[in-house]
C-alpha positions in Angstrom: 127.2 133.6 77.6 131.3 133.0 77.2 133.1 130.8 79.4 134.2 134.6 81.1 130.6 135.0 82.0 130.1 131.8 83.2 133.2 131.8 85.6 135.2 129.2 83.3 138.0 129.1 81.2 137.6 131.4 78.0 137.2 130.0 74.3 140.7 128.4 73.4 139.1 129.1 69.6 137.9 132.0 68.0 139.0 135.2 65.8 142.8 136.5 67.4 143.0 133.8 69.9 145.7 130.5 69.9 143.9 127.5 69.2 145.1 124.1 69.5 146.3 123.7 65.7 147.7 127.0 66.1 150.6 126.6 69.0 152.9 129.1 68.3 151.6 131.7 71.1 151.6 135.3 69.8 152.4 136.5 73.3 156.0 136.0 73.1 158.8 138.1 71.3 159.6 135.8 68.5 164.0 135.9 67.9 164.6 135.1 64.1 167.0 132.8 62.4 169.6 134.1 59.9 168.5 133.7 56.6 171.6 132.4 55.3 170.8 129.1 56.6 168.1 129.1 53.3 171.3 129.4 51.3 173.6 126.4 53.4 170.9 124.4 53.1 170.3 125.1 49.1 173.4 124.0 48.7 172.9 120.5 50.3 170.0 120.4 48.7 172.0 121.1 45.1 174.5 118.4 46.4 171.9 115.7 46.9 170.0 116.8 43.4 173.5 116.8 41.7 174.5 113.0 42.5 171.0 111.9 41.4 170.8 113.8 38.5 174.5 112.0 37.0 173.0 108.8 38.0 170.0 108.7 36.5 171.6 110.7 33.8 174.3 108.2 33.1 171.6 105.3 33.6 169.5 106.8 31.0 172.2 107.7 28.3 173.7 104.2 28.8 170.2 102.2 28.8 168.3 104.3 26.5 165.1 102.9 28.9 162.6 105.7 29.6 162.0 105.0 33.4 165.5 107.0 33.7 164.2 109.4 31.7 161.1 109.6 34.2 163.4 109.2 37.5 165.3 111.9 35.9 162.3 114.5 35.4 161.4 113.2 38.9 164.4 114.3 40.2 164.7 117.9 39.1 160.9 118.3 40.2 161.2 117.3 43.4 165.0 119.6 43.7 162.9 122.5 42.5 159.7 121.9 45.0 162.2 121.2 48.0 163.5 124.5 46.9 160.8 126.1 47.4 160.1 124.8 50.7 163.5 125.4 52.2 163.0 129.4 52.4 159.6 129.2 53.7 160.5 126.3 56.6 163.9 128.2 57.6 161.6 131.1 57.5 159.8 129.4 60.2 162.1 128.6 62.7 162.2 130.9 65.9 162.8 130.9 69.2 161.5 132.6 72.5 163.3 133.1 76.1 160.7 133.2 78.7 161.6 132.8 82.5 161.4 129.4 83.1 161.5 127.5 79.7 163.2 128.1 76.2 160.2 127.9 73.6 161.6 126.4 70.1 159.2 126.5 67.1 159.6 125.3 63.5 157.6 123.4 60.2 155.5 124.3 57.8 153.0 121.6 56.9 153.6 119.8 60.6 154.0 123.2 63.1 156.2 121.8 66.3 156.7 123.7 69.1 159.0 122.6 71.8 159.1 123.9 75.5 162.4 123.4 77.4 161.9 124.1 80.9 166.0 125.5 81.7 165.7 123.0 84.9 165.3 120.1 82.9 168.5 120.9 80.8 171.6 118.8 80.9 174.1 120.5 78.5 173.7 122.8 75.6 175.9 122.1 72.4 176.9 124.4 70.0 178.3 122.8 66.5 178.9 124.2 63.2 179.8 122.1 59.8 181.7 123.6 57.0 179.1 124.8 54.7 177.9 126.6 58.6 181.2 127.4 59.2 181.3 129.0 55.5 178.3 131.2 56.2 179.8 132.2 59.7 176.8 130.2 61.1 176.3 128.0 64.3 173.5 125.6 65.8 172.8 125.6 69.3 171.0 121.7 70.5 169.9 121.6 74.5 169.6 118.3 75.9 167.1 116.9 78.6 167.0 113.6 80.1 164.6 112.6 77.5 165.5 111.9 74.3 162.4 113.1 72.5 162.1 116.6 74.0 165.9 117.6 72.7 165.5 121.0 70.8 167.6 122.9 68.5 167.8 126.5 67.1 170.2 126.4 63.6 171.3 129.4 61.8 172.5 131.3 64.7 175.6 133.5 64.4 178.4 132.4 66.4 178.3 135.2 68.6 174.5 135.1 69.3 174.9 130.8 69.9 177.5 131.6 72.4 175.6 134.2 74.1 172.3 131.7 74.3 174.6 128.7 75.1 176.1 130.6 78.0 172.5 132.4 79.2 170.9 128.5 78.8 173.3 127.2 81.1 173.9 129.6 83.3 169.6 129.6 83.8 169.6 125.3 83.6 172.2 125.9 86.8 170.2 128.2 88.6 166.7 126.3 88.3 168.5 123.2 89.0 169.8 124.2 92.3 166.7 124.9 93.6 165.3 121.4 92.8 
C-alpha cells in the first residue's frame, strides 16, 4: 500500500515526483535569465585567465623553472573547464513568482533554491556594472532581515529588473501591512 492508501503523506521519492536532492519544484513556471550573462561573465573569466597567464608567462620566460611551465598549463586548463561551466550554471539560474514568496534557483554541482516570502523583504536593489551595463543587463538582489536568506536574479534586462523590483516591493508592502 502507498502512503495515499494508508491515509499519509505520499512518497516524496519516486519516478516524476520532487525528491529531496531534487528541489527545484516542476510545478512552477520557470522565468529564464538572458543568456548574455554567459558572455559578461566569459569575459571576466578571460580577464582573470589573462593576468595569470602574463604572470606565470613572464615567471617562466624569466626563470626558465618548469613549475611555471606547469602553473601555466594549469592555468589555461582550468580557464577552459570554468568555461565550460559558465554556460551551463547561467543556464541554471531561474526564478518563479508565486503568491506569497519569490522562488530563486541556481548551481549545477551544489542546486540552491531560495524561497523569499515578499513579507519578509526589506528593499530590493537593482545594480548593473559596466560589462552589465555593456550588455544592456541588470541584477535584481532582495534583502531580508537575515543575512543568509538574501537572493539575487542576474542577467535581467533593465526593463524586466525594474518591472520585478517594482512588483517585489509593491507585494513586500502589501504582505507587510497585514503583519
Amino acid at each position: 500500500m502507498s502512503g495515499d492508501e494508508l491515509g499519509g503523506e505520499p512518497p516524496v521519492s519516486g519516478i516524476g515526483q520532487p525528491g529531496p536532492l531534487e528541489p527545484w519544484p516542476d510545478t512552477v513556471r520557470w522565468q529564464t535569465i538572458s543568456s548574455d550573462l554567459i558572455w559578461v561573465e566569459l569575459l571576466r573569466l578571460s580577464a582573470a585567465v589573462a593576468v595569470f597567464t602574463i604572470m606565470t608567462g613572464v615567471g617562466w620566460v624569466l626563470s626558465g623553472a618548469w613549475p611555471f611551465g606547469l602553473a601555466l598549463g594549469v592555468v589555461l586548463l582550468f580557464g577552459l573547464w570554468r568555461a565550460v561551466t559558465i554556460v551551463r550554471a547561467v543556464r541554471a539560474w531561474g526564478y518563479a513568482e508565486r503568491e506569497n514568496d519569490l522562488l530563486v534557483r541556481h548551481g549545477l554541482l551544489v542546486r540552491r533554491l531560495s524561497i523569499v516570502p515578499y513579507s519578509r523583504m526589506q528593499f530590493v536593489d537593482v545594480s548593473a556594472g559596466p560589462l552589465e551595463r555593456a550588455f544592456d543587463l541588470a541584477t535584481v538582489q532582495l534583502h531580508t532581515a537575515a543575512a543568509a536568506s538574501d537572493a539575487r536574479v542576474p542577467g535581467l534586462r533593465p526593463a524586466e529588473a525594474s518591472r520585478l523590483r517594482d512588483r517585489l516591493t509593491a507585494l513586500g508592502e502589501d504582505r507587510a501591512e497585514g503583519l
